[in-house]
Each structure stands twice: as structure tokens, then as C-alpha cells.
TORRO-653212 format. One line per 5 residues: number of its first residue (from 1); their letters; for each residue y, x, z of N, C-alpha, C, O. Coordinates in Angstrom, 1 decimal. Atoms other than C-alpha are relative to their C-alpha. Layout:
% residues N
NUM) a) Y X Z Y X Z Y X Z Y X Z ~ ...
This chain:
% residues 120
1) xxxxx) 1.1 0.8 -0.4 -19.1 -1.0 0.8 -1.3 0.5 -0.6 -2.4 -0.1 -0.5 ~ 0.9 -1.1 0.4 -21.2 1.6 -0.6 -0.3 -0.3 -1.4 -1.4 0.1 -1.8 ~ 0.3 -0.2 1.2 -20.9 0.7 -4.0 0.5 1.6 -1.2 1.4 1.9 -2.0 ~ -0.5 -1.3 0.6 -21.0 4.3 -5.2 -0.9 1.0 -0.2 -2.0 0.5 0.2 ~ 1.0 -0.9 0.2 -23.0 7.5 -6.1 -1.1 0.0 1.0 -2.3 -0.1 0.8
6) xxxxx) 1.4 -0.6 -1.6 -25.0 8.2 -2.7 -0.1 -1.4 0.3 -1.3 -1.7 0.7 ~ 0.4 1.6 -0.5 -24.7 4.1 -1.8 0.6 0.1 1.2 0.3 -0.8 1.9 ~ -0.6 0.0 -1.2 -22.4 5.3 1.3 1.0 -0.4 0.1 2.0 -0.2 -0.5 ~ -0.9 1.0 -0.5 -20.8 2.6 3.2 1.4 1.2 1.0 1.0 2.0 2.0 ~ -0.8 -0.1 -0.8 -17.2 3.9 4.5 0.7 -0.9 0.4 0.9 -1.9 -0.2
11) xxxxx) -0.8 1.1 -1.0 -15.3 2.2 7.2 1.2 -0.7 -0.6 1.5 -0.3 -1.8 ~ -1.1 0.8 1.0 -12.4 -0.2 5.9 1.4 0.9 1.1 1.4 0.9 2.3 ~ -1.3 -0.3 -1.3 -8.7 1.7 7.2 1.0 -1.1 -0.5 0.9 -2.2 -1.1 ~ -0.8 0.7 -0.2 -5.7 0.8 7.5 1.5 0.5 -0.3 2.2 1.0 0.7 ~ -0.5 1.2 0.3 -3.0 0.1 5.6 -1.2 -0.4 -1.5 -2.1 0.2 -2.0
16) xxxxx) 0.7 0.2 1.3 -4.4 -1.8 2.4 1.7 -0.3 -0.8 2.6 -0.9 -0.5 ~ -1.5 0.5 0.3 -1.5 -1.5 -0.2 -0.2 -0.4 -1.5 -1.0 0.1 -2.3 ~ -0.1 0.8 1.1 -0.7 -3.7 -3.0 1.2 0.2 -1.0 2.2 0.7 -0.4 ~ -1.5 0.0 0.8 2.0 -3.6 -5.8 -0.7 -0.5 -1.7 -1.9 -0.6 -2.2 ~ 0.1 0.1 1.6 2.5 -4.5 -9.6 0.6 1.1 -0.4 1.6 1.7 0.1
21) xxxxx) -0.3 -1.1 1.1 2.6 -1.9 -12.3 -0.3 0.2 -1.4 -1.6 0.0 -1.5 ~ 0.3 0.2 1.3 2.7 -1.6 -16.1 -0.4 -1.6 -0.3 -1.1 -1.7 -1.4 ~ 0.4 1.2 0.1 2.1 -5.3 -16.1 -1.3 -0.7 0.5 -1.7 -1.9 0.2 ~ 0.9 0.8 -0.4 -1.0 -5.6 -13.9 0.3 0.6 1.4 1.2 1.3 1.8 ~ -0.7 -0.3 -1.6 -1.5 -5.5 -10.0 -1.5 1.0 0.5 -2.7 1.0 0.1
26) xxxxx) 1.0 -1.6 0.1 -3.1 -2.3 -8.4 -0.2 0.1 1.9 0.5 0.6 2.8 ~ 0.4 -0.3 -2.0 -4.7 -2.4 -4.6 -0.6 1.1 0.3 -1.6 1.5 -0.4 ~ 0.1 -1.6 -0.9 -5.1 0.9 -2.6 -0.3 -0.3 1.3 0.4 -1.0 2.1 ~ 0.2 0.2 -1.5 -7.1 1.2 0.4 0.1 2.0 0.2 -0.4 2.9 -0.5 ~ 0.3 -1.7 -0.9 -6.6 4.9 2.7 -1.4 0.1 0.0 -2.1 -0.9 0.1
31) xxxxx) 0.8 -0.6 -0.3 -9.4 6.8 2.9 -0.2 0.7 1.7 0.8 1.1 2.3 ~ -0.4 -0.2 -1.5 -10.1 7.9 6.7 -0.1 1.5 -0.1 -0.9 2.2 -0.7 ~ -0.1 -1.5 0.2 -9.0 11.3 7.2 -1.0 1.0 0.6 -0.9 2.2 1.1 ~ 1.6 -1.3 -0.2 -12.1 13.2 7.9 -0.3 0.2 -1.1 -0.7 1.3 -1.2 ~ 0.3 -0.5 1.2 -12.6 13.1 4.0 1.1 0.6 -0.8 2.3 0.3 -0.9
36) xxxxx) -1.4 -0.9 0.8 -10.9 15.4 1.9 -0.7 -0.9 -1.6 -1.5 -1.9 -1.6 ~ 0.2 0.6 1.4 -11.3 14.4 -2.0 -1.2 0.1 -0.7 -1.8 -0.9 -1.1 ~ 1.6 0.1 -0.2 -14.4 15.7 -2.8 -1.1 -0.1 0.8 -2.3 -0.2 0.6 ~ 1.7 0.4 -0.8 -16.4 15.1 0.0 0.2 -2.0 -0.4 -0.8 -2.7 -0.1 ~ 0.6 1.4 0.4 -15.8 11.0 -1.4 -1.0 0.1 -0.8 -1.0 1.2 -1.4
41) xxxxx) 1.1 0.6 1.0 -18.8 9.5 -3.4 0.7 -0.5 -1.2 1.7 -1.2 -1.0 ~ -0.5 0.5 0.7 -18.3 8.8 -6.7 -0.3 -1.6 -0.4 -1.4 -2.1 -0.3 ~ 0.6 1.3 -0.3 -17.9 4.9 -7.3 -0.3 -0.2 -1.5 0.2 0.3 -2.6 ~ 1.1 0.8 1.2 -20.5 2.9 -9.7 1.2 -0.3 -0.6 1.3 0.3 -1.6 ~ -0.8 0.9 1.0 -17.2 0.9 -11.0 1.2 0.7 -0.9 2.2 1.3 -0.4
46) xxxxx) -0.8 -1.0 1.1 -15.2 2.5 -13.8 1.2 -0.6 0.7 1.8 0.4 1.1 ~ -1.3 0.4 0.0 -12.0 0.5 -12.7 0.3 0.7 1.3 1.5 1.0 1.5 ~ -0.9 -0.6 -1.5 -11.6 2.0 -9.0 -0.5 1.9 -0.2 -1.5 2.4 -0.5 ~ -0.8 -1.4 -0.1 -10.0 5.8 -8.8 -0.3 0.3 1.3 -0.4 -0.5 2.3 ~ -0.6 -0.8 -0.8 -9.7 8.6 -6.7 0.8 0.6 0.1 0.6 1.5 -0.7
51) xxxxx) -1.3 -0.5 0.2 -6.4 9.7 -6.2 0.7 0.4 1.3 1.0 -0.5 2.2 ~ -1.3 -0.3 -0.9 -4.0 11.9 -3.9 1.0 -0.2 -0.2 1.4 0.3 -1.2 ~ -0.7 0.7 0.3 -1.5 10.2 -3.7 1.3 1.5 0.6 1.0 2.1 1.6 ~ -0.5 -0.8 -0.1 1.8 13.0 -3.8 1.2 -0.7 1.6 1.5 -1.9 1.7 ~ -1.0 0.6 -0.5 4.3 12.9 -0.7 1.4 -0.7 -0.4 1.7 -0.1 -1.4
56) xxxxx) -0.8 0.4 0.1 7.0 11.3 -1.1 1.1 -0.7 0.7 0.8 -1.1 1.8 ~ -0.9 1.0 -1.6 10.5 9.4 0.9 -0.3 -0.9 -0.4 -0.7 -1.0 -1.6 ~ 0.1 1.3 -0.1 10.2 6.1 1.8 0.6 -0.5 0.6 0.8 -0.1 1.7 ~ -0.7 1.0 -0.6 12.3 3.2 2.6 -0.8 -1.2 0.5 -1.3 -2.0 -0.3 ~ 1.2 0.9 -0.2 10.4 0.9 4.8 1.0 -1.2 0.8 2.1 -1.1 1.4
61) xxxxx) -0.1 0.6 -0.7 10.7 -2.3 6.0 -1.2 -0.8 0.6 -2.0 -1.2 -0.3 ~ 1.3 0.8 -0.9 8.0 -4.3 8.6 0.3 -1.0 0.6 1.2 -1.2 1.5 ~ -0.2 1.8 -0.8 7.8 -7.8 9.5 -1.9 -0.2 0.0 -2.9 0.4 -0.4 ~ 1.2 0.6 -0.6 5.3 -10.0 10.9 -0.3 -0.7 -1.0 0.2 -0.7 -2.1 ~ 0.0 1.9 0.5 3.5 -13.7 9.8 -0.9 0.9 -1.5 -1.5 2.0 -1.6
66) xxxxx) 0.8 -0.1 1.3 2.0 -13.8 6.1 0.7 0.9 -1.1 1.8 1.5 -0.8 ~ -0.4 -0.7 0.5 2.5 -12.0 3.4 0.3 -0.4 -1.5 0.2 0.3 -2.5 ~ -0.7 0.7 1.3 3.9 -14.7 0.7 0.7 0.7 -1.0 1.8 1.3 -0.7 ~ -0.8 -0.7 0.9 4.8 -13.3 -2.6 1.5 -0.4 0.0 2.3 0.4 -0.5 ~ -1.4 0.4 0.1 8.1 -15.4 -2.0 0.9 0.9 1.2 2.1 1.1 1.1
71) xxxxx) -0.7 -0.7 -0.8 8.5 -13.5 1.4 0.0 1.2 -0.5 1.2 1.4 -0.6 ~ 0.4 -1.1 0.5 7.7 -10.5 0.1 1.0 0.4 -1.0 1.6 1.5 -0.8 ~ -1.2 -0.3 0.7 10.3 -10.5 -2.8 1.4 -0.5 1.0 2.3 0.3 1.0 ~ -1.5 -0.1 -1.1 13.3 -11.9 -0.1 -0.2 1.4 0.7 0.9 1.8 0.9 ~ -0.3 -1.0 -1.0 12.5 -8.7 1.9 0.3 1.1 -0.7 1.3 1.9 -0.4
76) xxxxx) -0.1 -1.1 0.9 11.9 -6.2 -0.9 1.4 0.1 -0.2 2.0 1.2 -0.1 ~ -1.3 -0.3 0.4 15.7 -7.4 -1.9 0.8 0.3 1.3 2.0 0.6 1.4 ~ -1.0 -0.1 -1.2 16.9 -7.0 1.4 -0.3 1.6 0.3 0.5 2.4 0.8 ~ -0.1 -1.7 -0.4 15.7 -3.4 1.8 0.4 0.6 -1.2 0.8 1.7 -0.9 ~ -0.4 -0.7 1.0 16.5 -2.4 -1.7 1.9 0.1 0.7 2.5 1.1 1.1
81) xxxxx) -1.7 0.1 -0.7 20.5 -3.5 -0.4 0.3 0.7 0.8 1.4 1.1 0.9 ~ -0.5 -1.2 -0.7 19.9 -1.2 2.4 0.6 0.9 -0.2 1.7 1.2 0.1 ~ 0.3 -1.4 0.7 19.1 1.7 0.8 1.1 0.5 -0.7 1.7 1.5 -0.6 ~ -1.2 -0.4 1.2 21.6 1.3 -2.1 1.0 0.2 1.0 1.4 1.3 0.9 ~ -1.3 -0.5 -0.2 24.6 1.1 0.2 -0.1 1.1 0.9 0.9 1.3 1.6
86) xxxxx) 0.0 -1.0 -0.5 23.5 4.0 1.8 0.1 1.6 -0.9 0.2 2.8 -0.5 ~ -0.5 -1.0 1.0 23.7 5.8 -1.5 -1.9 0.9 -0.6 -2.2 2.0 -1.1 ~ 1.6 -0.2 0.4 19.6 5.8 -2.0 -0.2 -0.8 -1.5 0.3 -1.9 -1.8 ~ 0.8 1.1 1.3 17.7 4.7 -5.5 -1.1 0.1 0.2 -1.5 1.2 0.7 ~ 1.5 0.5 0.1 14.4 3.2 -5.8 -0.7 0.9 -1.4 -0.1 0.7 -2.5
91) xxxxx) 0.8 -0.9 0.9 11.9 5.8 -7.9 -0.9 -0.6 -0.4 -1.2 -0.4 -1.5 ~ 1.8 0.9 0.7 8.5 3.6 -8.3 0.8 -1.3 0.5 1.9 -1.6 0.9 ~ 0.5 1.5 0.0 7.3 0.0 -7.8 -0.2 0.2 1.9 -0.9 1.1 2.5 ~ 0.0 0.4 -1.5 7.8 -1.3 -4.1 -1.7 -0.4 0.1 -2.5 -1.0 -0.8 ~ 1.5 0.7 -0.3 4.2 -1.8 -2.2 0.2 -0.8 1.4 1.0 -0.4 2.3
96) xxxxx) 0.3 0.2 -0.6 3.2 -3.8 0.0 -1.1 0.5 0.7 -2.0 1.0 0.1 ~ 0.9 -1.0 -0.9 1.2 -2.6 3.4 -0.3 -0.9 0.9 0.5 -1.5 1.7 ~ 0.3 1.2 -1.3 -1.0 -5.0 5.2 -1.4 0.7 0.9 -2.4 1.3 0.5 ~ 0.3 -0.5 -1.0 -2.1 -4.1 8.5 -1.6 -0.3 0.7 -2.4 0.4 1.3 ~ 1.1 0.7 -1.1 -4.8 -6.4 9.9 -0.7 -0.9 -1.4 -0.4 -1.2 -2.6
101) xxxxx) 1.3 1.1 0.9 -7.8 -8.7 8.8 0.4 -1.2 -0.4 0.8 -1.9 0.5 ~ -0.5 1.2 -0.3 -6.9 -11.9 7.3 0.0 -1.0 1.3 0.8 -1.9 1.6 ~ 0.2 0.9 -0.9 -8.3 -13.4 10.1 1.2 -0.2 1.7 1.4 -1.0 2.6 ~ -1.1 0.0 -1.1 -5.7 -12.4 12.4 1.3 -1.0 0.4 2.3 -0.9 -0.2 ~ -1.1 1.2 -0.1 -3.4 -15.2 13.8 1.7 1.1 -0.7 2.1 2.3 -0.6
106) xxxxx) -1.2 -0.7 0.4 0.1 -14.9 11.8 1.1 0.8 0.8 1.5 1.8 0.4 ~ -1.0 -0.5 -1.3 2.4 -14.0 14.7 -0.7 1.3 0.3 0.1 2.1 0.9 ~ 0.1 -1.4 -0.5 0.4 -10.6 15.2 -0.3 0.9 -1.3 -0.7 2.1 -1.3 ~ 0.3 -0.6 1.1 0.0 -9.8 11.7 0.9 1.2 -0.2 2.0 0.9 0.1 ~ -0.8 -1.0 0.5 1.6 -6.3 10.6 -0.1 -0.1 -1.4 -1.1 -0.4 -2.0
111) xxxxx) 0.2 -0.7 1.5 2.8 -5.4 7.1 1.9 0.6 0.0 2.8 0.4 0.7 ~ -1.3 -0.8 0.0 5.8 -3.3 5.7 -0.1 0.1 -1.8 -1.1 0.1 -2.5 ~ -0.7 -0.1 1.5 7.7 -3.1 2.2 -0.1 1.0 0.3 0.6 1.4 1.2 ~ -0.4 -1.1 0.6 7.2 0.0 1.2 1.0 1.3 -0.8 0.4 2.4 -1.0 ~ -0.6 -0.5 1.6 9.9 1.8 -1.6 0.1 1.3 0.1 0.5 1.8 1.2
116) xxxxx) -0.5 -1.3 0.4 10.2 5.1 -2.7 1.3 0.6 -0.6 1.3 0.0 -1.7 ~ -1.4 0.0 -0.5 13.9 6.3 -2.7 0.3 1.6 -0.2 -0.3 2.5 0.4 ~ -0.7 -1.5 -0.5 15.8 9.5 -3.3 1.3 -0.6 -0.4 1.6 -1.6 -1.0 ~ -1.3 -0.5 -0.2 19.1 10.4 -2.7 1.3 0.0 -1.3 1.4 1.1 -1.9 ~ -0.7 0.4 1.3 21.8 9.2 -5.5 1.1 1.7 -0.2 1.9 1.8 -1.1
């Protein structure tokens, strides 16, 4: 919103992702891929980072509707259960990936459980 070195407003993308870690909670928005890492501005606020985030596998799952911390942990366990009986373990902190504006009626809402996963 251009709170940053030059005052340059970038577009909002898409996914925005959420998770807990070390005991606090940590939101990540994409950058749109026309910027590489140094063409970002650096931002005014000591607390938000720039970071490439490394590839990694993923076990995903995507549902519709809201994005209730209560749904959100039923699904997380339901895709961890996948995974394991397929002979996968979870490596980080599951994220959440939400798609659209709040404003968006629930029934067209996107988001997806994220987890990171190798091979047992």
C-alpha cells in the first residue's frame, strides 16, 4: 500500500497465506511475478520481510465457504491422515491459502490447507 522506501503502491495477489509459528501467527502475501527480489522497495516497518520462500512438496487440500479456525483445524487433520497413510510426514507448520476478498459471498470463496511433506 506503498508503505515502503519509494512509497510504491503494489497490486494485492493472490494467495494470502496464514499459519502459526514459534508461538505467534505469520501472514504472507505473493509478490506478482514481474518482481524479482530486489526490484521490491524496501518497507518503512521493521516487522514485514522479504523472503524467497525455498521450493518445496506439498500436500494440499481446497474447500470452499469461510475459513473458521475450527474448520481449518478439522481439515488440516483430515489431510495430515491422507498423507500419513500414504507413507508422507509433515516438515513445517500447515498454511492456510485464501483466495478471494472477504467480501466475496461464502459458496465462491477459495482456500486450500497447505502442508509440507516428504516421503517417510
Amino acid at each position: 500500500f506503498g508503505g515502503n522506501t519509494n512509497s510504491q503502491r503494489i497490486a494485492m495477489t493472490a494467495p494470502v497465506l496464514m499459519w502459526h509459528e514459534d508461538g505467534g501467527s505469520i501472514m504472507s502475501f505473493v509478490m506478482p511475478s514481474a518482481y524479482a527480489l530486489e526490484d521490491l522497495p524496501t518497507p518503512n516497518d521493521a516487522g514485514v520481510e522479504l523472503v524467497v520462500k525455498a521450493e518445496d512438496i506439498v500436500a494440499v487440500l481446497s474447500f470452499s465457504g469461510f475459513s473458521r479456525p475450527s474448520k481449518v483445524t478439522r481439515l488440516t487433520k483430515r489431510l495430515q491422515s491422507m498423507f500419513e497413510k500414504e507413507g508422507w510426514q509433515q516438515t513445517g507448520p500447515a498454511r492456510l491459502a485464501v483466495y478471494d476478498p472477504p467480501t466475496t459471498l461464502p459458496f465462491l470463496r477459495r482456500n486450500e490447507i497447505i502442508i509440507p511433506i516428504e516421503k517417510v
